[in-house]
Rosetta silent file (secondary structure, phi, psi, omega in degrees, C-alpha in Angstrom):
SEQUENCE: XXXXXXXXXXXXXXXXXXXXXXXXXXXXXXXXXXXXXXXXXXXXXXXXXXXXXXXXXXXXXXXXXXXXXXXXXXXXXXXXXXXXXXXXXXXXXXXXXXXXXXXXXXXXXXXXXXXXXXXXXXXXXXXXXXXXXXXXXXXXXXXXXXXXXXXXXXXXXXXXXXXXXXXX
SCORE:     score description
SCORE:     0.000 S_00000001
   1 L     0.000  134.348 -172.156  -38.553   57.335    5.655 S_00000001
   2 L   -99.363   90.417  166.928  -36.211   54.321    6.208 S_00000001
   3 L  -125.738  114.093 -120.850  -33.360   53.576    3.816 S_00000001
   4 L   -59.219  113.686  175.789  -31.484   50.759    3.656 S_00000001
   5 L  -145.948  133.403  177.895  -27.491   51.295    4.008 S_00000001
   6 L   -41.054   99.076  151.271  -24.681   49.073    3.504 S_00000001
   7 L   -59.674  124.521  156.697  -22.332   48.626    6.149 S_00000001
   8 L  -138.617  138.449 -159.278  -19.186   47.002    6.083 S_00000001
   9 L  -113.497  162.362 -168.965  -17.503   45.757    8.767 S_00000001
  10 L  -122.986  134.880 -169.002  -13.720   44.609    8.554 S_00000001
  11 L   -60.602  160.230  144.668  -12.197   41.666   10.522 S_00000001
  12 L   -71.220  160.861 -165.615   -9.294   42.070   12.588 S_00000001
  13 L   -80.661  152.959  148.283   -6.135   41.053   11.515 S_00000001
  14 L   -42.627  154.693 -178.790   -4.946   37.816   12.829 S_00000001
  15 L  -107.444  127.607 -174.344   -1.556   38.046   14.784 S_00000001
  16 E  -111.718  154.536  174.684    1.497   36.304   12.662 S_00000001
  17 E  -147.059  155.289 -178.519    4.711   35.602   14.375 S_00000001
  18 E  -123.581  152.489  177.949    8.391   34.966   13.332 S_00000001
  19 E  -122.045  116.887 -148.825   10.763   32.920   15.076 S_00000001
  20 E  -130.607  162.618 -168.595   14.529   33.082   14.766 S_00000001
  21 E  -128.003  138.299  179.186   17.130   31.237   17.154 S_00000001
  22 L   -98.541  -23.089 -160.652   20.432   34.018   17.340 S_00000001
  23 L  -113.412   44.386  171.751   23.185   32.014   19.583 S_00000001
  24 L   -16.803  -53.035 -162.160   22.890   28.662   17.040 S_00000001
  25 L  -102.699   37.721 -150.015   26.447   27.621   18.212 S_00000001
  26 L  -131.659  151.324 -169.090   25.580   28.324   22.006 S_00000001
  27 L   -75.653  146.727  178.749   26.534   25.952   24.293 S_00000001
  28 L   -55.333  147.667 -179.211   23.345   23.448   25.526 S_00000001
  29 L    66.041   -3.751  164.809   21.048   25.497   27.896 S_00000001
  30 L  -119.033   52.682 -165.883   22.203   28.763   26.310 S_00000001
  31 E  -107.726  134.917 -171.762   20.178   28.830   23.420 S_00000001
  32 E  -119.713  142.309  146.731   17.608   32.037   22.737 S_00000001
  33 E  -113.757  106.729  162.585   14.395   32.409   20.319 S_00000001
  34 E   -84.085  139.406 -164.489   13.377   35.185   19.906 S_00000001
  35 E  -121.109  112.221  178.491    9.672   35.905   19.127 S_00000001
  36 E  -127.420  135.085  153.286    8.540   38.726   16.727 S_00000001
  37 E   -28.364  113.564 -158.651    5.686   40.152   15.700 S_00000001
  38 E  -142.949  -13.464  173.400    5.315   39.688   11.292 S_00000001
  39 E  -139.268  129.249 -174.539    1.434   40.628   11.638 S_00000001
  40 L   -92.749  161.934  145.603   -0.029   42.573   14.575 S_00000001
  41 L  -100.415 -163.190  177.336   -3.202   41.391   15.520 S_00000001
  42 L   -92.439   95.433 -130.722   -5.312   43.212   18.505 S_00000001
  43 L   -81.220  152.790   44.052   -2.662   43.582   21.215 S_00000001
  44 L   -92.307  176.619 -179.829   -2.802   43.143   24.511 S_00000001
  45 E  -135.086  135.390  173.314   -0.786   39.479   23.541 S_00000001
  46 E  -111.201  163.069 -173.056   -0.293   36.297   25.314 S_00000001
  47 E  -119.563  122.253  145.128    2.373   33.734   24.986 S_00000001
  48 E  -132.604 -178.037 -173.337    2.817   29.926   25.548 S_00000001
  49 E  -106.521  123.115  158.227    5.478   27.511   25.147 S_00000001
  50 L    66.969   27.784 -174.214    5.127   23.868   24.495 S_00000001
  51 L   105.781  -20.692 -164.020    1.495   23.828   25.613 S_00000001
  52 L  -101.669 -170.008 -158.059    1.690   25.488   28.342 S_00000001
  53 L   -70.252  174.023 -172.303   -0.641   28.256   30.001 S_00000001
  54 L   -74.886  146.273  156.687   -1.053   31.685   28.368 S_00000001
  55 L  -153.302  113.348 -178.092    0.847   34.609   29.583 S_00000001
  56 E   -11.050  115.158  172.501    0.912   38.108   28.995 S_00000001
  57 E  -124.384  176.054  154.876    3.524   39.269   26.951 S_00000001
  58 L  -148.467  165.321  170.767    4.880   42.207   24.655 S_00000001
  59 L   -67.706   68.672   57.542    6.724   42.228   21.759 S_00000001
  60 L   -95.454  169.822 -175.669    9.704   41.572   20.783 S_00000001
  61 E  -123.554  158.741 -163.123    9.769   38.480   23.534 S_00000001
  62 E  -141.896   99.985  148.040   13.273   36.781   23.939 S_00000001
  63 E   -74.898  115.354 -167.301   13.344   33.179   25.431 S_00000001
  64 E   -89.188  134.619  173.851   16.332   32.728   27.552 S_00000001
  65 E    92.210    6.148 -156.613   18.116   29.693   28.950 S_00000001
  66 E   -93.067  121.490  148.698   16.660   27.113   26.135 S_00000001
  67 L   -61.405  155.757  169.749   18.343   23.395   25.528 S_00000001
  68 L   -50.134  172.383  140.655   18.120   21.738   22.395 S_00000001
  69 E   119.822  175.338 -178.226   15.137   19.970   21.016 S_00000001
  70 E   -67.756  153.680  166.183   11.330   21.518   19.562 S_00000001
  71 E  -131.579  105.708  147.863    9.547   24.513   20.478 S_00000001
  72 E  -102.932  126.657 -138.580    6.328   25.370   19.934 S_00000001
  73 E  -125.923  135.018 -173.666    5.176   28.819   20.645 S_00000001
  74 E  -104.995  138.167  158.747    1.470   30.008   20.604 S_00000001
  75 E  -126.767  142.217  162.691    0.911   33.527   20.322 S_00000001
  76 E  -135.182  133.229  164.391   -2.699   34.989   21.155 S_00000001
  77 E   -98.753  179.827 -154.985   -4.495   38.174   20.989 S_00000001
  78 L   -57.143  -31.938 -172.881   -7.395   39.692   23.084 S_00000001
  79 L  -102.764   37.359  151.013   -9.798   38.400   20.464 S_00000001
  80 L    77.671   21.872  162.085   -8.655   35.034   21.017 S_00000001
  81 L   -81.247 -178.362 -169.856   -6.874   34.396   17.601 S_00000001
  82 L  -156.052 -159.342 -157.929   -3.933   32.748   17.491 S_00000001
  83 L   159.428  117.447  168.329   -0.877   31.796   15.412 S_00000001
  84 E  -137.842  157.823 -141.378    1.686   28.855   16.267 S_00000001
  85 E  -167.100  128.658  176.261    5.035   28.564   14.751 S_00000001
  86 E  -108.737  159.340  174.783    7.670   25.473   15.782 S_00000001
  87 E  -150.163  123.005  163.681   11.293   26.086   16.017 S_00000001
  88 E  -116.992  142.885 -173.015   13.926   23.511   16.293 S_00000001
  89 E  -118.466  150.884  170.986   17.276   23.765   17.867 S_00000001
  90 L   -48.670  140.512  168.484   19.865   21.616   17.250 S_00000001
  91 L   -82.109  161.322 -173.809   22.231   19.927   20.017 S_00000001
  92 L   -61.103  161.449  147.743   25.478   21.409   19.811 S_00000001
  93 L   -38.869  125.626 -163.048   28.452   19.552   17.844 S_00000001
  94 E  -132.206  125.343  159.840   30.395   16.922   20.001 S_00000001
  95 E  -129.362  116.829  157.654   33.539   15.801   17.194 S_00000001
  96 E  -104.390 -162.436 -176.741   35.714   12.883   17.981 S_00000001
  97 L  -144.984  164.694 -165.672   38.188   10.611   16.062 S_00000001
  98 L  -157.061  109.790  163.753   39.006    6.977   15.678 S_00000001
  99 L   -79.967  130.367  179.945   42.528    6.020   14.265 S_00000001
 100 L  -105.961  -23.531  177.373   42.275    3.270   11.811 S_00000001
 101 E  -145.703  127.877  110.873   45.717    2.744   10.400 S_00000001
 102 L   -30.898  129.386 -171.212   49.074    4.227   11.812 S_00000001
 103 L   -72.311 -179.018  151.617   51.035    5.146    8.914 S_00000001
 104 E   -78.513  164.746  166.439   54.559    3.220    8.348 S_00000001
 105 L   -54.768  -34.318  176.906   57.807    4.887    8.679 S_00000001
 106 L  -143.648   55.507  169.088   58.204    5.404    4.984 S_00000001
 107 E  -157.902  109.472  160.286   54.514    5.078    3.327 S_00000001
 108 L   -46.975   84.020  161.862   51.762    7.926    4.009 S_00000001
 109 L  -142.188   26.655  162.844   49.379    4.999    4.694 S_00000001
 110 L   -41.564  170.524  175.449   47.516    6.390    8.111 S_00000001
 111 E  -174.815  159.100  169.574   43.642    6.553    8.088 S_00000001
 112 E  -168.906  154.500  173.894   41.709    7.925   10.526 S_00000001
 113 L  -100.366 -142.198   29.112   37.588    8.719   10.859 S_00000001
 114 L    -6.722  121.102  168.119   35.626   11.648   12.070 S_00000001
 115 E  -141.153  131.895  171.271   32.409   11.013   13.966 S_00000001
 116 E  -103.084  148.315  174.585   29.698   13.898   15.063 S_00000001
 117 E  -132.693  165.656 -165.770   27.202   13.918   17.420 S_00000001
 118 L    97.784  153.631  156.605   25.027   16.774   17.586 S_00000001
 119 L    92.938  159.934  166.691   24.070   19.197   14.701 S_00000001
 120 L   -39.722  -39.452 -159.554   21.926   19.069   12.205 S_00000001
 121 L    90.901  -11.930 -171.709   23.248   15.494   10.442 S_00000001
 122 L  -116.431  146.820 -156.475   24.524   17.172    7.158 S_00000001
 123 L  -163.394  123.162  174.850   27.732   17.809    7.651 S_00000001
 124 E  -102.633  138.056  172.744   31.460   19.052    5.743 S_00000001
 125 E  -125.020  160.467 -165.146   35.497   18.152    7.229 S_00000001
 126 E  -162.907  116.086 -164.061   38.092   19.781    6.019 S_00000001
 127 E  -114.941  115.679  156.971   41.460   18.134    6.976 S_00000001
 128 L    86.616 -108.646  164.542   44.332   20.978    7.869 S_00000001
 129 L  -146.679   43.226  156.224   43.920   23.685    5.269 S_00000001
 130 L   -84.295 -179.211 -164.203   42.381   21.887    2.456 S_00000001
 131 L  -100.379  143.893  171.558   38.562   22.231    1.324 S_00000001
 132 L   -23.064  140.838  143.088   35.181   21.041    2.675 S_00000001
 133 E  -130.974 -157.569  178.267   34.293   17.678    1.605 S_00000001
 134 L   -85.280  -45.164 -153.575   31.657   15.217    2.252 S_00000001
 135 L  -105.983  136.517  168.846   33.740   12.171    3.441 S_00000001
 136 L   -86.440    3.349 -177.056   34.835   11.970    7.246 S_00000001
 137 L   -88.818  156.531  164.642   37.371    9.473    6.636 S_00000001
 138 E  -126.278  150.831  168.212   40.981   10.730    5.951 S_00000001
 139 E  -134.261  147.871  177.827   43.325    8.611    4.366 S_00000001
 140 L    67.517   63.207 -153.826   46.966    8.176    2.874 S_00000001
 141 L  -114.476  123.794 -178.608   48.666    9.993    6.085 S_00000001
 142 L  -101.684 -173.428  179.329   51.944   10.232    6.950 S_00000001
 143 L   -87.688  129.882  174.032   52.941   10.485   10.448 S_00000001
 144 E   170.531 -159.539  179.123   52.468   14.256   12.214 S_00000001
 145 E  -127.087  132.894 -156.260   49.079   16.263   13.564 S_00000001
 146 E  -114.218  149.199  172.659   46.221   16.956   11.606 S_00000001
 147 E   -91.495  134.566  153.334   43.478   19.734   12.311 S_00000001
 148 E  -154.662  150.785 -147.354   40.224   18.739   11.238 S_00000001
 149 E  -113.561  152.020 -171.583   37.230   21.372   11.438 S_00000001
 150 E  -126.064  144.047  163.448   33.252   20.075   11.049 S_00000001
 151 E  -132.883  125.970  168.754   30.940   22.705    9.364 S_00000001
 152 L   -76.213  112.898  174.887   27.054   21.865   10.070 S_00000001
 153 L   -87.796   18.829  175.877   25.673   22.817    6.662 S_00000001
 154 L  -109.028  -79.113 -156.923   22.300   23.650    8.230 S_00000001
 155 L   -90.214   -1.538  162.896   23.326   25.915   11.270 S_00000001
 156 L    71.458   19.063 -175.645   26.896   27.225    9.920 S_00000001
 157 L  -106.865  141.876  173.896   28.552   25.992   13.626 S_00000001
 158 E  -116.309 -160.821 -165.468   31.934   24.398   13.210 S_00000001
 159 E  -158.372  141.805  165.727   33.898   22.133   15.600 S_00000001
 160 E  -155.814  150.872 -175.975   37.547   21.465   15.333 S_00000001
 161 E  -147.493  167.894  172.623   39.973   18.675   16.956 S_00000001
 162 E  -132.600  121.184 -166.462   43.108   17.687   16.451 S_00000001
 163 E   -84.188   59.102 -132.487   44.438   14.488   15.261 S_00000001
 164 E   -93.146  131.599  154.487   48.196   13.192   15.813 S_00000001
 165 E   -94.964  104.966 -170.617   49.127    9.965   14.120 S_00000001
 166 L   -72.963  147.785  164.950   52.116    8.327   15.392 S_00000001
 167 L   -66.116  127.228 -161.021   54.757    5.915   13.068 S_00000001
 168 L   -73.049    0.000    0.000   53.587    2.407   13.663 S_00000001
């Protein structure tokens, strides 16, 4: 006698990956990502970078040696699923200055700018040891030397220079 019986069979899991950058504030070409496992799939697992061919890996994997700009990293397992995940890193913070006014001898009327290169684009100064603002300009300056610190409000990396303004 023959009787019929239900089977069920259960996929494998897909392989998920997380991608985290550790050294943000690392000088270009010393930049890391590290690549983790957030789902296993059906190990063994290859890795590429940007396109490029498959290679064995394990888990966690730590790219070393990275410059700014994107990365996209394919992970695959033996039954040929996959999972790709971009990560972009920032170029580091470059902060100069541009004097705009030397004060006078007896009027706090100096100016100076801020300009970043690098970073994110969103961006806070903070002239000496007053509070974050918005605006890179400083204004109404007497003559001495002013610290002024950049905070990248995406990657938390600061910058600092120092500014002397002479009596015209």
């Amino acid at each position: 006698c023959v009787r019929p019986k239900v089977i069920s069979i259960k996929k494998d899991p897909e392989p998920k990956i997380n991608l985290s950058v550790s050294n943000v504030c690392a000088a270009e070409g010393n930049f890391e990502i590290k690549v983790d496992i957030a789902t296993a799939g059906i190990a063994p697992y290859y890795l590429s970078v940007n396109s490029a061919a498959l290679e064995e890996t394990t888990f966690p994997y730590t790219l070393t040696s990275k410059n700014s700009g994107d990365y996209s990293i394919t992970v695959q397992d033996t039954n040929g699923c996959t999972d790709t995940q971009t990560k972009t890193i920032f170029k580091p913070l470059s902060v100069s200055s541009k004097v705009v006014q030397l004060p006078s001898c007896y009027i706090s009327d100096g100016k100076f700018d801020v300009f970043v290169t690098g970073g994110s684009g969103s961006f806070e100064y903070k002239l000496n040891s007053g509070s974050f603002s918005t605006l890179s300009n400083f204004t109404g300056l007497a003559p001495g030397s002013y610290a002024v610190e950049v905070k990248d409000l995406v990657t938390n990396c600061t910058k600092s220079i120092s500014v002397k303004l002479e009596a015209a």
